[in-house]
ZASEGU-35103 format. One line per 5 residues: number of its first residue (from 1); their letters; for each residue x, y, z of C-alpha. Coordinates in nm, 3 decimals, always signed. Layout:
REM ZASEGU-35103
NUM> a> X/Y/Z ~ ...
//
This chain:
REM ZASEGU-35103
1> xxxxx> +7.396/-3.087/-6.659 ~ +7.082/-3.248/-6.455 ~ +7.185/-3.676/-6.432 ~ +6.778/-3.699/-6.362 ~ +6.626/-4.060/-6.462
6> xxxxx> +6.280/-4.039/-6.580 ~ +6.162/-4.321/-6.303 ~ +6.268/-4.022/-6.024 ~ +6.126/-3.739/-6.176 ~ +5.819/-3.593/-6.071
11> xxxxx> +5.477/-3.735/-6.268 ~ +5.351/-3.419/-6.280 ~ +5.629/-3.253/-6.503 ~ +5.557/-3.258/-6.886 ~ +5.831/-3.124/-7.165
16> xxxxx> +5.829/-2.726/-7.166 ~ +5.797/-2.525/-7.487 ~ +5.743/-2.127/-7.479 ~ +5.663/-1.873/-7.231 ~ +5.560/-1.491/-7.297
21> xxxxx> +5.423/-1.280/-7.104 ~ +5.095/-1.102/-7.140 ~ +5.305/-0.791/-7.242 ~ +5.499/-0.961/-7.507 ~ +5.824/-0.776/-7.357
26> xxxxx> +5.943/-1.129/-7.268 ~ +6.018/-1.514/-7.379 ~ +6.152/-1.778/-7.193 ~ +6.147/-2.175/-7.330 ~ +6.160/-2.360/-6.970
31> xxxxx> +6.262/-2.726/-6.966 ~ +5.997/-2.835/-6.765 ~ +5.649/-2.714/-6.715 ~ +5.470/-2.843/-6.402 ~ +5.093/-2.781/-6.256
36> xxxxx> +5.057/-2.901/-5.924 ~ +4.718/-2.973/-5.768 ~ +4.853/-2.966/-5.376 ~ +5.080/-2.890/-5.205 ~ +5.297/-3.224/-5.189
41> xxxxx> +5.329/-3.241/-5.571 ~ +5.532/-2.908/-5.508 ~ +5.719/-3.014/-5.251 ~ +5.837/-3.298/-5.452 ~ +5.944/-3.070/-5.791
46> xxxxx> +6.123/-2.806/-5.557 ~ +6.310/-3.138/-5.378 ~ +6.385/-3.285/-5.744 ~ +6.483/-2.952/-5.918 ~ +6.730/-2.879/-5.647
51> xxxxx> +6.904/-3.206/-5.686 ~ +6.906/-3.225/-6.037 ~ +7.056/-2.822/-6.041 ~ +6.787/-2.708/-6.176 ~ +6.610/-2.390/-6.119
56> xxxxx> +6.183/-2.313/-6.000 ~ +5.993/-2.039/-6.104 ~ +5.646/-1.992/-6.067 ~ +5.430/-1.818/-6.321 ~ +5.045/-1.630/-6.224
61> xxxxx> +4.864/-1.434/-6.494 ~ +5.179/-1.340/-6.689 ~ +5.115/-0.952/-6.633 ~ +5.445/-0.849/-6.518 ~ +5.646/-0.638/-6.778
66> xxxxx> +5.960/-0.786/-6.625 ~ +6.156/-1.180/-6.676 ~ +6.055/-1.194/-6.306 ~ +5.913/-1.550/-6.396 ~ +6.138/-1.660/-6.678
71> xxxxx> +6.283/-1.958/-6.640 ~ +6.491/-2.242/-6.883 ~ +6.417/-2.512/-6.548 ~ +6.102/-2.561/-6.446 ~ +5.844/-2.340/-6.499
76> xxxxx> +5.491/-2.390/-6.216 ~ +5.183/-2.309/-6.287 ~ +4.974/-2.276/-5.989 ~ +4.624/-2.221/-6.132 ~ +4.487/-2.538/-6.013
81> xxxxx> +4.595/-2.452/-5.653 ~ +4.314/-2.190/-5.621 ~ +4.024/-2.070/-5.406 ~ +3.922/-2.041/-5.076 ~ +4.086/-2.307/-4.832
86> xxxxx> +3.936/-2.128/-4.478 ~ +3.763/-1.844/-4.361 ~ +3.759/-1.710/-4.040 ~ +3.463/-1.493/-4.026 ~ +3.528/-1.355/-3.718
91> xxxxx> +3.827/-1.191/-3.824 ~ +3.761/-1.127/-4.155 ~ +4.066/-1.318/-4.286 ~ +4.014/-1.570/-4.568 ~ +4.296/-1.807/-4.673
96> xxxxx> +4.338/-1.862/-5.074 ~ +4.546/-2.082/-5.275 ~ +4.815/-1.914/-5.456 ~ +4.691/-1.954/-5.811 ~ +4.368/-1.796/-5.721
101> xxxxx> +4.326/-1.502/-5.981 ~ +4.198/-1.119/-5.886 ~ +3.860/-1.160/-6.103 ~ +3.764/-1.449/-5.856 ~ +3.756/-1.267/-5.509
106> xxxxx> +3.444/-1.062/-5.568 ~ +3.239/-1.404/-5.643 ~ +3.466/-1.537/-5.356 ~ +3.436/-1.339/-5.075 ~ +3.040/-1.210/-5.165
111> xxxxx> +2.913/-1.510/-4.944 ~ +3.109/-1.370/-4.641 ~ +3.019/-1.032/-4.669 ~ +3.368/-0.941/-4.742 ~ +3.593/-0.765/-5.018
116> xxxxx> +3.948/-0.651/-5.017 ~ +4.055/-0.295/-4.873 ~ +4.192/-0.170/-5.188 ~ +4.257/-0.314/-5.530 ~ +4.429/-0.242/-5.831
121> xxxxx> +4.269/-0.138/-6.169 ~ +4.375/-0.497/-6.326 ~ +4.240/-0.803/-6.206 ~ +4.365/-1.055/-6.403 ~ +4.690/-1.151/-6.206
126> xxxxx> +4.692/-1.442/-5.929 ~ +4.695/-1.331/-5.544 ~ +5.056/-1.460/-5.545 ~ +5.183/-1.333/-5.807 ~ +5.032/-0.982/-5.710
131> xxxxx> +5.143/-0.941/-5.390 ~ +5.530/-1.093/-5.492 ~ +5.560/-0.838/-5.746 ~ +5.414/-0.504/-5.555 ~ +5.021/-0.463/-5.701
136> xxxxx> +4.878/-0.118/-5.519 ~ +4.614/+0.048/-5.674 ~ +4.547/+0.400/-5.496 ~ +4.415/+0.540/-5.199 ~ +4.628/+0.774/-4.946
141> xxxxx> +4.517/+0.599/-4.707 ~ +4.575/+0.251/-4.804 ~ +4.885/-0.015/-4.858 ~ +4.945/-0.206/-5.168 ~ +4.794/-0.536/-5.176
146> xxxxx> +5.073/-0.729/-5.009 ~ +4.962/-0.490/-4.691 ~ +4.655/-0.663/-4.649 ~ +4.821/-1.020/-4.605 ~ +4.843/-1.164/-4.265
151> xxxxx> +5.014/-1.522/-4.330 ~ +5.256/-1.690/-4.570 ~ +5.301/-2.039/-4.708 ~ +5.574/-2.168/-4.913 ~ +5.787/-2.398/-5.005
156> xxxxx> +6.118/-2.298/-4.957 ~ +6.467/-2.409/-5.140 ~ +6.547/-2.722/-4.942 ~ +6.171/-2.845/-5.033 ~ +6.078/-2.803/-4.656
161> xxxxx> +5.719/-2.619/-4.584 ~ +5.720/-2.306/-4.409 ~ +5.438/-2.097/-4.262 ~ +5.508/-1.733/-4.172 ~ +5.228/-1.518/-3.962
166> xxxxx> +5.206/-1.254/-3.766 ~ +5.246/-1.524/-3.484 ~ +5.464/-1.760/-3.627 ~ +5.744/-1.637/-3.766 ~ +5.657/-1.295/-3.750
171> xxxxx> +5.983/-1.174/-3.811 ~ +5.988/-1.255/-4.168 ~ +5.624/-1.126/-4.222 ~ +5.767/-0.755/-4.389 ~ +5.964/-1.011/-4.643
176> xxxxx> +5.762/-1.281/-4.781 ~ +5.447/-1.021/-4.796 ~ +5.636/-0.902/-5.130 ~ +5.940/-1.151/-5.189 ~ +5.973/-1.170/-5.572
181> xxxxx> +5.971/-1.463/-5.590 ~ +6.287/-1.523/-5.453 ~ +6.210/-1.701/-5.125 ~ +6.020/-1.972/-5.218 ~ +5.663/-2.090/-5.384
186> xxxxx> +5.405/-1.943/-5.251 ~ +5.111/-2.243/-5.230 ~ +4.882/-2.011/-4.974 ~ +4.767/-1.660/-4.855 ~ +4.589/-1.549/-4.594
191> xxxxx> +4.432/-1.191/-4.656 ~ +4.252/-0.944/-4.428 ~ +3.952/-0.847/-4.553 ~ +3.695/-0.552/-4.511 ~ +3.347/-0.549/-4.498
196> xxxxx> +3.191/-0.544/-4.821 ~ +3.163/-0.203/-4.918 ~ +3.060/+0.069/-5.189 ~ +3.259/+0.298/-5.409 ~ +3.071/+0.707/-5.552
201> xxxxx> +3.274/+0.716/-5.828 ~ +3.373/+1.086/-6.031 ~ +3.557/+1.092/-6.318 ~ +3.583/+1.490/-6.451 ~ +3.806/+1.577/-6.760
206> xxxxx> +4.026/+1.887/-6.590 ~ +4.335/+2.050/-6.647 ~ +4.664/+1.925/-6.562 ~ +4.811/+2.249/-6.462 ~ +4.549/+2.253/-6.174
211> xxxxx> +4.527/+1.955/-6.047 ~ +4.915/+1.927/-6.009 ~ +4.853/+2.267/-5.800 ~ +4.617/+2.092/-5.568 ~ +4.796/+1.808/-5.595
216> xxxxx> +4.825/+1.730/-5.253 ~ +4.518/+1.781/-5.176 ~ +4.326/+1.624/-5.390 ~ +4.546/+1.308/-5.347 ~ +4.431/+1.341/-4.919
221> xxxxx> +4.092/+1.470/-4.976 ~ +3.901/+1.184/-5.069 ~ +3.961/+0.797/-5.008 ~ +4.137/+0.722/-5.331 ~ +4.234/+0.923/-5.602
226> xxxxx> +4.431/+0.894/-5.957 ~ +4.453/+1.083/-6.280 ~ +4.533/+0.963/-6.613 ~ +4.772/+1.298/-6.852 ~ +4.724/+1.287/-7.210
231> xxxxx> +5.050/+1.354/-7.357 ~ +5.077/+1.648/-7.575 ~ +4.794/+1.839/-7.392 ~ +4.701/+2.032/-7.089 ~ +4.402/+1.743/-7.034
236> xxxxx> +4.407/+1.478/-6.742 ~ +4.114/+1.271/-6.679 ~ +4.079/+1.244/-6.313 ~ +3.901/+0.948/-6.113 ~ +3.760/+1.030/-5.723
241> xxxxx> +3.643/+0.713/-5.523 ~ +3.506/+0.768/-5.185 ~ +3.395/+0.440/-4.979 ~ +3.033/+0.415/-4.885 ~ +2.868/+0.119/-4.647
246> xxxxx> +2.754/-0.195/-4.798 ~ +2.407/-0.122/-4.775 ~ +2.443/+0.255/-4.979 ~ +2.220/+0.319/-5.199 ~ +2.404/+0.117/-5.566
251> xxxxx> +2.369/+0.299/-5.877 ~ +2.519/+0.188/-6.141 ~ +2.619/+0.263/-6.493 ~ +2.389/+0.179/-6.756 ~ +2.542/-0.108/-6.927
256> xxxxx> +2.533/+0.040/-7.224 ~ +2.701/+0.329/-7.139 ~ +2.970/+0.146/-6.949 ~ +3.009/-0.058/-7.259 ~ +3.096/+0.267/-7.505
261> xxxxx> +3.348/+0.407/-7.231 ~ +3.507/+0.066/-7.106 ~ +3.500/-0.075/-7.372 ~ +3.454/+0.124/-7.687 ~ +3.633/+0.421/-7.602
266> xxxxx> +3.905/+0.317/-7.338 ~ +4.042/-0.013/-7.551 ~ +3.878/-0.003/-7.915 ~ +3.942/+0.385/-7.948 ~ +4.283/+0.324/-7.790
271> xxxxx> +4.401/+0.077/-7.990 ~ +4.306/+0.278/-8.303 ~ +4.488/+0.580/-8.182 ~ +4.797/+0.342/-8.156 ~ +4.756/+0.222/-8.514
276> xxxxx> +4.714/+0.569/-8.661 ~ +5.001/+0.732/-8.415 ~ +5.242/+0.445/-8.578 ~ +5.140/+0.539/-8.904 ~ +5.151/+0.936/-8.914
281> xxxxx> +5.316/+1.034/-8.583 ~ +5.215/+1.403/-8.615 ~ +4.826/+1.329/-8.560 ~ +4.922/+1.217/-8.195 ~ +4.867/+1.547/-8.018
286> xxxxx> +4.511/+1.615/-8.224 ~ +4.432/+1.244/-8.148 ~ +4.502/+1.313/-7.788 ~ +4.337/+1.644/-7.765 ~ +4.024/+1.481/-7.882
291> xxxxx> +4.052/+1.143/-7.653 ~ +4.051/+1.434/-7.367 ~ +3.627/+1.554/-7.467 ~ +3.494/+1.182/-7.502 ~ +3.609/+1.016/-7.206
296> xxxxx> +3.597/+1.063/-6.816 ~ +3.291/+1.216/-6.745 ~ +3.041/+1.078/-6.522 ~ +2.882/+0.966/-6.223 ~ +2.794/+0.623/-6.064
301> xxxxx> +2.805/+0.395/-5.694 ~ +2.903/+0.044/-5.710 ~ +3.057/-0.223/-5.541 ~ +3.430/-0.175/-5.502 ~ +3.540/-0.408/-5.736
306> xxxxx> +3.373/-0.292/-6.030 ~ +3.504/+0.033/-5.945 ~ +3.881/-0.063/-5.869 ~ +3.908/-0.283/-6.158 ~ +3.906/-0.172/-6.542
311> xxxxx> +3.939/-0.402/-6.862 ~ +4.246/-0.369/-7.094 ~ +4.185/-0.498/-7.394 ~ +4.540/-0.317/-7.543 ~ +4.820/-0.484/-7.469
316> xxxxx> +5.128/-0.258/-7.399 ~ +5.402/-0.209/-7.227 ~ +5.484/-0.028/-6.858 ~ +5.776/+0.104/-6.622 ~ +5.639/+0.300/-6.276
321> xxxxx> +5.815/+0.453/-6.040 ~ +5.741/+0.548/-5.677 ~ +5.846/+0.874/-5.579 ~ +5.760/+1.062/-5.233 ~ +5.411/+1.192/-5.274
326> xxxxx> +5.522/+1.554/-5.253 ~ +5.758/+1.527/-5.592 ~ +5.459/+1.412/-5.806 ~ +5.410/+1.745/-5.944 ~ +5.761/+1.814/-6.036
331> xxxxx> +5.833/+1.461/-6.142 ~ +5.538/+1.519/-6.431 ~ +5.660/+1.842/-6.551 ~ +5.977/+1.699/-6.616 ~ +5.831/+1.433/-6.790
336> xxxxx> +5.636/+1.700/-7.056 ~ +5.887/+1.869/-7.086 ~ +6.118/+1.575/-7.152 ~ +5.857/+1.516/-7.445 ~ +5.793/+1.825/-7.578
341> xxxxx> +6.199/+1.860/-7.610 ~ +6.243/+1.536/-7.729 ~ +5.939/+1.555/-8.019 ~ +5.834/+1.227/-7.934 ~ +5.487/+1.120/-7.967
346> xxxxx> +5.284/+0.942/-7.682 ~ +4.946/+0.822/-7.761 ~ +4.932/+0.626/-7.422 ~ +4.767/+0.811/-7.153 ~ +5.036/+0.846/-6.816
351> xxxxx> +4.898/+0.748/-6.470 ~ +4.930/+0.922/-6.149 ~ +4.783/+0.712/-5.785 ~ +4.909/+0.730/-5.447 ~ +4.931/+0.512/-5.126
356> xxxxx> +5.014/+0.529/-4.788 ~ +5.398/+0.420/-4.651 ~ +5.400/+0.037/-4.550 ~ +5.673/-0.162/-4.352 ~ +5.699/-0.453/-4.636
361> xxxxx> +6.104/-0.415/-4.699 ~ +6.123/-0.448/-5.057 ~ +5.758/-0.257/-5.098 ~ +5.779/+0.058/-5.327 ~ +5.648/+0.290/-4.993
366> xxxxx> +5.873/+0.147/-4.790 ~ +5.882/+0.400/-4.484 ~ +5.750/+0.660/-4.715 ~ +5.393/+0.828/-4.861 ~ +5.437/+0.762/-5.219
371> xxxxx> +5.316/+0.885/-5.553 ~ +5.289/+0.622/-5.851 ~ +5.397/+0.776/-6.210 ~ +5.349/+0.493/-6.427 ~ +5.433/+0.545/-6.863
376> xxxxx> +5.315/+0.278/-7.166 ~ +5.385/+0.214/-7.467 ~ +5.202/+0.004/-7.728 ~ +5.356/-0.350/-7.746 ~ +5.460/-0.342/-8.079
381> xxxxx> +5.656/+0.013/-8.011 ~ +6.014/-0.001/-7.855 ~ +5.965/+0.183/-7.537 ~ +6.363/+0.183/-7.453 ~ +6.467/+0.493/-7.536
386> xxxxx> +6.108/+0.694/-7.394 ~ +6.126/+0.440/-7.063 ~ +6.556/+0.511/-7.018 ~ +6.505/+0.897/-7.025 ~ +6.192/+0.863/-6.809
391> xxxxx> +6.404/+0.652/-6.534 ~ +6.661/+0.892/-6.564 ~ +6.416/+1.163/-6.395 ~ +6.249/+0.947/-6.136 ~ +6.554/+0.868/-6.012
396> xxxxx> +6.667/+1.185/-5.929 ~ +6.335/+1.210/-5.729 ~ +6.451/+0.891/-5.493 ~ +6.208/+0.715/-5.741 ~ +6.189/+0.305/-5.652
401> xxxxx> +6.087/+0.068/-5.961 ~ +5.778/-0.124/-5.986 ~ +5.890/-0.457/-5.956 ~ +5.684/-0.614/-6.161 ~ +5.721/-0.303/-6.492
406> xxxxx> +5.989/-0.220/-6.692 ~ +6.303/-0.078/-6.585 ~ +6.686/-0.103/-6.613 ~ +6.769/-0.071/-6.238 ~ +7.067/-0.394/-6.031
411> xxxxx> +7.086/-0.439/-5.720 ~ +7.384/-0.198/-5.668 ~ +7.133/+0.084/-5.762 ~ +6.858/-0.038/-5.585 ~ +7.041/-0.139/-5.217
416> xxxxx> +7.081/+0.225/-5.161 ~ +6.674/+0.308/-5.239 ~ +6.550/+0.070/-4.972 ~ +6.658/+0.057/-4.610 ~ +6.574/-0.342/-4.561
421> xxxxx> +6.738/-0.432/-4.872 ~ +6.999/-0.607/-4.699 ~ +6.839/-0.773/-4.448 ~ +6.585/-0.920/-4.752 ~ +6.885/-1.035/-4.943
426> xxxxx> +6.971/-1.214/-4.598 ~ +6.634/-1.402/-4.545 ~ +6.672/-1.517/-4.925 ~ +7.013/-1.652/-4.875 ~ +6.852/-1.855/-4.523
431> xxxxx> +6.555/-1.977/-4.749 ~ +6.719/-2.022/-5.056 ~ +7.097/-2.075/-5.006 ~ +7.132/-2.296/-5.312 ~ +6.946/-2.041/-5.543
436> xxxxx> +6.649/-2.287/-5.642 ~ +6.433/-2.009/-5.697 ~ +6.718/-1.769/-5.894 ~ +6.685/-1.658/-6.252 ~ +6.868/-1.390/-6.404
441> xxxxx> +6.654/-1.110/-6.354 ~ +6.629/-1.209/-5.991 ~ +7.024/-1.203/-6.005 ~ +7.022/-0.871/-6.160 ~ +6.741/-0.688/-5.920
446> xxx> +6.895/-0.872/-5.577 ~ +7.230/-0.983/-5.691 ~ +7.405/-1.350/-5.707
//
């Protein structure tokens, strides 16, 4: 029990009450809620939680599936530690504070002439919490977001500051890129940035049967690739971005008709097919089948952002897996056949990206060219026993977790899926020795 006096404790703490996640696939009721405005207010709750025995975690956007930020200690909210803090034009790297959110950067970086090499199709998470939890969007070509980040600051257990570069500290770079959250609070990030650039966008409705034939190649062939299956069908809807220089020729989507896809179709339509699939399960498949004609057809060139990044107005529930690129194809027709023998019925759409191998140890492409299989469910559906049997599969395909989704993987399972697992399990018992950061799903993923 914490023997904390009210004169010592920090000002900026205030009583905790509930925490869920944007998902609704978790709950926590934290003790203490905190939101620091600089960096000294978070040195002091890290100092005071660790000598009262009480545990940190910091909560973004909420968009992990996962009680990675569950906490009954003190729960931080870095959203008013946000924005740019330097820019070195030169080098294109721009430092942020940690609670700066996705949907920012675009508004952000516009004055610098700079955007970020690759993004995922969500933007409402905060840098931090992105890059700690594995964010990667697609591209063959291209690293997850924690790839693109060239310096570290946090806070670690003992309340001490540390900064970790590619010059300073170097060697702990590959760890703190994508830490969990388990090495300390991240207050800062530096990111390398790109010149601003220019996506042609083509989405085509196609066959699933051919495009897992091509597979390969259409995942190489152009800068970044994905497809979305329709359960139930032979339909995929398939999206192929290829970069273009800033100064290309923009030509967007009408707003109107970006409104009835993005909108309309993509999260009101959605949502209704939930709704009705709950109600009479059987008109899944003709639901689905008919989702397949009215969406994914078109043309248009825009900035990269508005590209990358799509609205989700749905909220549901997710478990991905990374699996070497070359097992995509098989991995998926396991997975329709595991539905077509198992009569479920799947009204959410499963997606398919790719990225290239990174050295981050705890990344999902760790040392390997990776293909992203990634299944939903509607919140208010139980995904366990659709999300077990789908794990089941990807594992026998070497398939690593999302970190921040769904799944029912420990740390005995996972040591043996990533070379570096021990030596991160080392740098977080050097930074954290007391466990100020732990929770249990940290305990469970990493062990005690």
């Amino acid at each position: 029990m914490s023997t904390e006096t009210t004169e010592s404790r920090p000002r900026v703490l205030a009583p905790g009450g509930i925490w869920r996640n944007w998902g609704r696939s978790e709950t926590s009721h934290p003790t203490w809620v905190a939101r620091p405005t600089n960096v000294g207010e978070i040195v002091d709750i890290v100092t005071w939680a660790g000598a009262n025995g009480l545990t940190v975690k910091t909560v973004g956007a909420g968009h992990s599936f996962t009680a990675i930020a569950a906490t009954d200690g003190v729960l931080l909210d870095l959203g008013w530690i946000d924005g740019v803090l330097s820019v070195d034009e030169q080098l294109g790297q721009v430092t942020l504070g940690a609670g700066t959110n996705l949907h920012q950067l675009p508004d952000i970086l516009h004055p610098y002439g700079l955007a970020l090499a690759n993004m995922g199709d969500i933007d409402r998470q905060t840098i931090a919490g992105a890059i700690s939890t594995g964010t990667h969007g697609t591209g063959a070509s291209f690293g997850g977001l924690a790839t693109q980040v060239v310096g570290v600051t946090l806070v670690i257990g003992d309340g001490s500051i540390l900064r970790v570069t590619e010059t300073t500290n170097a060697e702990l770079l590959p760890a703190v890129r994508l830490g969990l959250g388990a090495l300390g609070v991240i207050v800062d990030v530096t990111v390398q940035c790109v010149p601003a650039y220019l996506l042609s966008a083509v989405e085509r409705p196609e066959r699933l049967d051919a495009v897992l034939a091509e597979f390969e190649h259409r995942a190489t062939a152009v800068d970044h690739f994905e497809f979305y299956w329709w359960p139930h069908t032979d339909g995929v809807s398939t999206k192929s971005n290829t970069r273009l220089p800033g100064d290309a020729e923009r030509v967007p989507l009408h707003p109107v008709a970006e409104w009835w896809e993005d909108r309309v179709l993509s999260n009101g339509a959605l949502a209704l097919m939930c709704t009705v699939g709950r109600l009479v399960p059987g008109a899944t498949p003709a639901i689905n089948r008919l989702a397949t004609t009215l969406v994914g057809n078109r043309d248009f060139t825009d900035h990269s952002h508005r590209v990358f990044v799509s609205p989700r107005a749905v909220r549901f529930r997710e478990m991905e897996y990374a699996v070497p690129r070359a097992a995509v194809p098989a991995a998926l027709r396991d997975i329709r056949t595991l539905i077509e023998d198992r009569g479920w019925r799947i009204s959410f759409p499963i997606e398919v990206r790719v990225t290239a191998a990174d050295p981050n140890w705890l990344s999902t492409a760790h040392g390997r060219d990776s293909g992203y299989i990634a299944v939903h469910r509607h919140f208010r559906d139980d995904p366990e026993e659709y999300f077990r049997a789908v794990e089941a599969i990807m594992r026998g395909y070497g398939g690593r977790p999302h970190w921040g989704k769904m799944h029912y993987q420990d740390a005995e399972s996972l040591a043996g899926l990533y070379p570096r697992f021990t030596d991160f399990v080392g740098v977080r018992d050097r930074l954290d020795p007391a466990r100020v950061f732990a929770n249990p799903y940290l305990s469970r993923v990493l062990g005690s």
